[in-house]
C-alpha positions in Angstrom: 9.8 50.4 -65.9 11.4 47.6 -68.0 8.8 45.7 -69.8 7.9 42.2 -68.0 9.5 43.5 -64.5 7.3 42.6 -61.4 5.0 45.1 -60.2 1.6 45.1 -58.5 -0.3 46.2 -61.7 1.6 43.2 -64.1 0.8 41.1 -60.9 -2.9 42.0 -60.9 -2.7 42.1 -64.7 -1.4 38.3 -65.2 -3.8 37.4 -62.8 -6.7 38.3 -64.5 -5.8 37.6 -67.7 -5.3 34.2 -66.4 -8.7 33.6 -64.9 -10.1 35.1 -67.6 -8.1 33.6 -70.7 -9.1 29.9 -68.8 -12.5 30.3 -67.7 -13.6 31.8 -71.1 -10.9 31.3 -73.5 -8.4 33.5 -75.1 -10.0 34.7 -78.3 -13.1 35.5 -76.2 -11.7 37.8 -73.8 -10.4 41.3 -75.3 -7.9 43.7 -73.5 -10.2 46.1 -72.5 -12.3 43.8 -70.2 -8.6 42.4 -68.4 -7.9 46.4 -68.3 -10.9 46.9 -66.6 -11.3 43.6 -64.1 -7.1 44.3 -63.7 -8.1 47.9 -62.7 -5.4 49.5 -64.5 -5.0 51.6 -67.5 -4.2 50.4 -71.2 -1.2 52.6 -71.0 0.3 50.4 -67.9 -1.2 47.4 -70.1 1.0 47.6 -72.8 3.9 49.2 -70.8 4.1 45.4 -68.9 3.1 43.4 -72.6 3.3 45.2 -75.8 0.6 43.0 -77.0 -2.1 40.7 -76.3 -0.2 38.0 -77.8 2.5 38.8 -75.6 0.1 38.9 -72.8 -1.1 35.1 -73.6 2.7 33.4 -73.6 3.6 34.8 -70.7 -0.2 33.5 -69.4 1.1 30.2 -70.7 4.5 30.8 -69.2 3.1 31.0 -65.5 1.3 27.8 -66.4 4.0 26.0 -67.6 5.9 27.2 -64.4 3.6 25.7 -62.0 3.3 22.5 -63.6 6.8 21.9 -63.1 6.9 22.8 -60.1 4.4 19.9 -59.1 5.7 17.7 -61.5 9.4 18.2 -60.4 8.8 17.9 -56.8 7.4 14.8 -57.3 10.0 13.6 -59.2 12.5 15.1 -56.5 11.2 12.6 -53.8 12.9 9.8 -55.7 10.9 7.5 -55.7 10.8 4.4 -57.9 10.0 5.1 -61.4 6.4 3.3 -61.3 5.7 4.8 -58.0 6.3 8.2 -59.5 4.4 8.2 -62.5 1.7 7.0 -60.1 2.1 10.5 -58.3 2.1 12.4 -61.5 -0.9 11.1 -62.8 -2.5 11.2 -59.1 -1.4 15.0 -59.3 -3.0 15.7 -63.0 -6.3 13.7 -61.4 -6.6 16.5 -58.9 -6.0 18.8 -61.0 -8.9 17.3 -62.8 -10.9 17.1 -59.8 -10.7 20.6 -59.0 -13.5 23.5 -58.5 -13.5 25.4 -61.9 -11.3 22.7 -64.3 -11.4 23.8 -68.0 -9.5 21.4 -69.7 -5.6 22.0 -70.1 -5.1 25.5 -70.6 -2.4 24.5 -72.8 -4.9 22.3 -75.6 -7.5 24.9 -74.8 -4.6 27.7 -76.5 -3.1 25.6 -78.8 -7.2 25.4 -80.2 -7.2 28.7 -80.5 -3.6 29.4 -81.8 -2.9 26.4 -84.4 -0.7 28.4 -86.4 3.0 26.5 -85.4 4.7 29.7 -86.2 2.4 31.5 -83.8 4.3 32.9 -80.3 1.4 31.0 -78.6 1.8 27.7 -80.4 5.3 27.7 -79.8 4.6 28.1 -75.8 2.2 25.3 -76.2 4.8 23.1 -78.1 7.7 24.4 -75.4 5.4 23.2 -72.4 4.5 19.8 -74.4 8.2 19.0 -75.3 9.6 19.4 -71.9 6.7 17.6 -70.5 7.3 14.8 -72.6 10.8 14.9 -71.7 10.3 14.4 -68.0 7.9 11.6 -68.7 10.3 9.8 -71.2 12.9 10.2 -68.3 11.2 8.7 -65.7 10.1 5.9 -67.4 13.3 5.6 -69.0 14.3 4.5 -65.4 12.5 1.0 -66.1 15.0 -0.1 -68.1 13.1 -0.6 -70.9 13.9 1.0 -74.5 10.5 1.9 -74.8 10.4 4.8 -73.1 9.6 7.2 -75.6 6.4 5.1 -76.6 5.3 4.3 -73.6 5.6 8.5 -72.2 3.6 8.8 -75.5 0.7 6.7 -74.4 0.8 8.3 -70.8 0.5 11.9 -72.3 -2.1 10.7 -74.6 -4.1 9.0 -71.4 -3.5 12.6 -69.9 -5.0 14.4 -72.9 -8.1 12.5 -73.2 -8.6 12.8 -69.0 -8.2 16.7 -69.5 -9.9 17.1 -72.5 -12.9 15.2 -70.9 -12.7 15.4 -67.4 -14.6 19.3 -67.7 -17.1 18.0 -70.0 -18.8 15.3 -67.0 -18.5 13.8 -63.3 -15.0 13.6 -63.1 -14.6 11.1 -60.8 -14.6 7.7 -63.6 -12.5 10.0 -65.7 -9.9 9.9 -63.8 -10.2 6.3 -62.2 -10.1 5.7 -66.0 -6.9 7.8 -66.3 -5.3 6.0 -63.5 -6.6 2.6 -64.6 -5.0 3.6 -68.0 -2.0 4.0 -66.4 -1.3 1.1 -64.2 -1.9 -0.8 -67.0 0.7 1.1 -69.3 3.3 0.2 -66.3 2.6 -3.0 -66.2 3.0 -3.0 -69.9 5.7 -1.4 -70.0 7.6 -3.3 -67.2 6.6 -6.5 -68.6 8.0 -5.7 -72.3 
């Protein structure tokens, strides 16, 4: 079997690694416990991943995958730029508001992994930059040439919502987050 190709055992791997690597954190969790909860061998491990590390980015890699899935759908409904960066940020709020929330998985690695030359980082930095690029795009759409800035703000509203919105009631976190954000619009409309 080709290394990375679908099968129930990579299936069942990913998945645990992933509840695993976001409940607990990355460093924490060591391959013998995803072997075990995964109910494979390490063998069939390291035949899907040759690594750990290898094991994480494609972790990451389903992340980043589902995010834009959300986050392109909404954009696909076309809607008025203001109206959409509404939905995103009402999107990342449930996330927020959601039975288990961690934080972003994606701060939570890049904590772990600072190194920028690390494979990790690099998936953290990948998920970032094209996030950023969507955001830039669809404010773009205001017509102002802030964009850039103003996407800035928004993904640093976003941070501080996930980075806190695990630590306490989540509900004035995110009417926070959403306050934050009608008010960047209105800013950024206005300039």
């Amino acid at each position: 079997m080709v290394k990375g190709q679908a099968s129930e055992a990579r299936t069942r791997l990913l998945a645990t690694a992933t509840r695993l690597f976001y409940t607990e954190g990355i460093h924490s969790v060591g391959i013998d416990r995803i072997v075990a909860e995964a109910k494979v061998t390490r063998a069939t491990l390291y035949r899907h991943f040759p690594g750990k590390d290898d094991l994480i980015v494609y972790y990451l890699q389903e992340a980043d995958q589902a995010i834009r899935g959300q986050i392109e759908a909404i954009v696909a409904q076309g809607e008025a730029a203001p109206d959409t960066m509404r939905a995103i940020a009402v999107d990342i709020t449930e996330g927020i508001r959601s039975p288990g929330f961690r934080g972003c998985a994606f701060l939570n690695a890049a904590s772990e992994y600072p190194d920028p030359a690390h494979p990790v980082h690099k998936a953290v930095l990948a998920h970032r930059h094209w996030f950023a690029g969507v955001i830039t795009g669809v404010l773009a759409h205001l017509g102002s040439a802030r964009a850039e800035v103003a996407a800035r703000r928004f993904i640093l509203l976003r941070d501080g919502a996930m980075a806190t919105g695990c630590l306490t009631d989540p509900a004035p976190i995110c009417e926070t987050f959403l306050e934050g954000v009608d008010d960047l619009l209105r800013l950024h409309v206005t300039s």
